[in-house]
N, C-alpha and C positions, 0 to 999 in steps of 0.2 A: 535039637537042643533048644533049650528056651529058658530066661529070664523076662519077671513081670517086677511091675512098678506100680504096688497100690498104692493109690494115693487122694486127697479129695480137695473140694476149690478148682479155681482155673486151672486148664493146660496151659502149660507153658509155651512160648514162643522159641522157634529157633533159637531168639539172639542169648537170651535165657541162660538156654542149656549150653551153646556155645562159650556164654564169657565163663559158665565152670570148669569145663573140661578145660578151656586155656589158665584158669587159675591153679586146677591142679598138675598141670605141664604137661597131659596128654596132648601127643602130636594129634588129635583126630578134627578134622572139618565135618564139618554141617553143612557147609555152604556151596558146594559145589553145584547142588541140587535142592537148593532154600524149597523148605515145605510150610504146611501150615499143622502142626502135629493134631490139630481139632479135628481137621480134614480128610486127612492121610490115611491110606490103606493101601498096603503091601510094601512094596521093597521103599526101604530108605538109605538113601547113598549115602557111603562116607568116605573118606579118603585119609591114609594114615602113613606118614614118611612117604608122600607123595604115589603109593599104592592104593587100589580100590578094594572097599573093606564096606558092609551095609549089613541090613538084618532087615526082614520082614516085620512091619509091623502094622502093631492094632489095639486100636484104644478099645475098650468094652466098659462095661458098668457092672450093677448091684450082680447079675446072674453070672458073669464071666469070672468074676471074682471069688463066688460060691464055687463053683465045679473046678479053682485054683486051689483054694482052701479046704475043700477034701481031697482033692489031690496029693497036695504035696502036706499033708498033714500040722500047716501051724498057725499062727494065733496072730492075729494084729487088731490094730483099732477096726471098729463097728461101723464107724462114721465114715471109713475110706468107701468113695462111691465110682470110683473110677479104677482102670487098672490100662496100663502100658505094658503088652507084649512083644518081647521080642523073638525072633525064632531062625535059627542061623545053622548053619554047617560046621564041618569039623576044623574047618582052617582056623588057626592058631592066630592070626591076624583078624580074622572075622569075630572070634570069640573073645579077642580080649579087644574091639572095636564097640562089640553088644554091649558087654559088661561094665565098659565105659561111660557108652551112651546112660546105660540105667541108672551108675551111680551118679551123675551129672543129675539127670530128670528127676531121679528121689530127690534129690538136693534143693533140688528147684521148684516143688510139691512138698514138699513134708512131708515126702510118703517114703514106704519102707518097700524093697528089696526081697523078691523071693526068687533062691533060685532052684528052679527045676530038676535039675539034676540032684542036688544033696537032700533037697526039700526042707530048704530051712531060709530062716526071718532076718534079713540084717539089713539095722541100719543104712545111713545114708554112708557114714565114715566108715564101717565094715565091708561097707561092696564098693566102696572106694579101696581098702588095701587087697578088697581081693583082686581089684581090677591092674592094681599093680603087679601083682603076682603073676596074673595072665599073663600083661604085658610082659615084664621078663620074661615067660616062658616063650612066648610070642617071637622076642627079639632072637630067643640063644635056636628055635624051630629058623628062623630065615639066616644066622649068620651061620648057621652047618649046613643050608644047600647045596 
């Protein structure tokens, strides 16, 4: 499974994406294992209600973006020259960890939100309620263990 983050301008910094997701009241850390998202390639740790939760990821450019956008079939701005991948497992904790991460980093980019699976465009505020949505699903998957 995978969600992408096009977007254009600087990457953003850890502390960045961090003060979003603490603004929107997701429990998730960044900081366990401080990166540099410029830098970074493969696993990224996170930590959510004191559980470990992370997503694979990869920055790419102009060509990585093309083979997302016939992909998953939709439309955004011209100008985004960057794209944030993330690529994760079925845990229910882990997905709504990614989906988190991504709407924080849209937010923090201007960039927009494609997710993989549905194959569709949304916003920064759109993949923010879906990532609430996980989240609930997330929480009611670990209090029925």
């Amino acid at each position: 499974m995978s969600v992408h983050v096009v977007f254009g301008g600087p990457v953003p910094d850890i502390d960045d994406v961090q003060a979003i997701l603490d603004k929107t009241g997701f429990e998730l850390s960044l900081f366990e294992y401080p990166v540099k998202f410029q830098d970074h390639t493969g696993f990224l740790p996170m930590r959510r209600l004191g559980q470990r939760a992370g997503a694979e990821f990869y920055l790419g450019g102009a060509e990585d973006i093309r083979q997302i956008d016939d992909w998953a079939k939709v439309g955004f701005d011209r100008q985004f020259d960057k794209v944030a991948s993330l690529y994760f497992g079925g845990d229910p904790e882990w997905i709504a960890s990614a989906y988190a991460f991504a709407s924080a980093f849209a937010s923090a980019t201007g960039g927009v939100v494609i997710d993989s699976e549905e194959g569709i465009l949304q916003n920064p505020e759109e993949a923010l309620e879906a990532a609430r949505l996980i989240w609930t699903w997330a929480n009611e998957q670990r209090i029925n263990k």
